[in-house]
C-alpha positions as CSV (number, residue, x, y, z in Angstrom):
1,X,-69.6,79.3,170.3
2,X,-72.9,77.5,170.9
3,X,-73.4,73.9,168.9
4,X,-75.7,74.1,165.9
5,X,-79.6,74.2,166.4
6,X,-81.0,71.0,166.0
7,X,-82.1,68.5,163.9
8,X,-79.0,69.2,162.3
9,X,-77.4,66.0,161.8
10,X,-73.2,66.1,161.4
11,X,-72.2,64.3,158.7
12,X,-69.4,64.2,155.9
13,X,-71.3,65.8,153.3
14,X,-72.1,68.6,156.1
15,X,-68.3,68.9,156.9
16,X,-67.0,69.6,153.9
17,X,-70.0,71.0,152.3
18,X,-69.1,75.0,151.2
19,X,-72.4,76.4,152.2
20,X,-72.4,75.1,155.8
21,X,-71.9,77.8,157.8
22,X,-68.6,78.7,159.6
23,X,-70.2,78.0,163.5
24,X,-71.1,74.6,162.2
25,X,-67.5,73.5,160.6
26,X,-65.9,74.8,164.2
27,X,-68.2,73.1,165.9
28,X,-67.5,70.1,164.0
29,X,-63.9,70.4,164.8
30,X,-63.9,70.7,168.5
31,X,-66.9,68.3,169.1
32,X,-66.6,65.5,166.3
33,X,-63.1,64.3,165.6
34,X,-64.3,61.5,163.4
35,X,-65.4,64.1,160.7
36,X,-62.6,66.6,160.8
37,X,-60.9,64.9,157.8
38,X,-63.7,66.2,156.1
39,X,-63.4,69.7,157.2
40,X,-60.1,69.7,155.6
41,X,-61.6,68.8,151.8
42,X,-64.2,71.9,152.5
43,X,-63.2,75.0,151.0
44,X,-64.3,77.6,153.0
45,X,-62.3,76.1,155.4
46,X,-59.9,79.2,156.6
47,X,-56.5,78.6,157.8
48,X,-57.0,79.1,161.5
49,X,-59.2,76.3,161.2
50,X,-57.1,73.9,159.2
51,X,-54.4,74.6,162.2
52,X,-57.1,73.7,164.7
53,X,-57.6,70.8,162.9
54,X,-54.0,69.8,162.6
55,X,-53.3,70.2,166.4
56,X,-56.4,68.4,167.5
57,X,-56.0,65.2,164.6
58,X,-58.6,62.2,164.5
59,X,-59.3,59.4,161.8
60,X,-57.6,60.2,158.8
61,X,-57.0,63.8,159.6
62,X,-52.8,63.9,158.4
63,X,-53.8,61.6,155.4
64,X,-56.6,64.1,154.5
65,X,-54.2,67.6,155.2
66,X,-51.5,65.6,153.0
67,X,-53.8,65.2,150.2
68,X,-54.3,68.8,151.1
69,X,-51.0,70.0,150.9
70,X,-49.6,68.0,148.2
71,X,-52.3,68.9,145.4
């Protein structure tokens, strides 16, 4: 997968934004740790990349998939 165009900017709102497309999230989650708590809140977020997620951690990443999983 290639990284978004630019002058997108990655950013919380992007990561767990619904309408961002699925490229972006994935490449959110291999390239910018520090956001991928915020891929978990997004729900088009699929399960394969939740796992991805899981595996790989970052800031706040099990606190975010316990929210998850809890609610």
């Amino acid at each position: 997968m290639r990284p978004p165009q630019p002058p997108i900017k990655l950013t919380p709102l992007l990561a767990c934004d619904p309408d961002t497309d699925t490229d972006v999230l994935w490449h959110i989650a291999r390239h910018a740790p520090e956001l991928r708590r915020w891929l978990v809140a997004n729900p088009k977020a699929d399960a394969a990349l939740l796992e991805y997620v899981a595996q790989a951690g970052g800031p706040g990443v099990r606190d975010a998939l316990t929210v998850l999983l809890d609610g």
